[in-house]
C-alpha angles and dihedrals in degrees: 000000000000121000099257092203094064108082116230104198112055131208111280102030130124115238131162125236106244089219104052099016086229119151116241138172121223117246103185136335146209156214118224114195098194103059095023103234146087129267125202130214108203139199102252099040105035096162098061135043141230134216122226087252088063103056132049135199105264110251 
């Protein structure tokens, strides 16, 4: 089991979004305590977030 609290995308990367399959590169990102687990801000949609499940390393 992998340690939750250790991000696995970093700022500056270029992911896709699962759902659309849009490229997109990661702004800033954060822990957040409560639900254990990272959020992303992205280039393309600043004023929302996504979680790791919703992005996925280009192939």
């Amino acid at each position: 089991m992998r340690d939750i609290s250790v991000k696995i995308f970093s700022n500056g990367e270029t992911l896709v979004i699962r759902v659309s399959n849009e490229l997109v590169t990661i702004l800033k990102s954060h822990y957040v305590k409560n639900m254990k687990r990272y959020s992303y801000t992205v280039n393309k949609y600043p004023s929302t977030f996504f979680f790791e499940e919703e992005l996925m390393k280009q192939e």
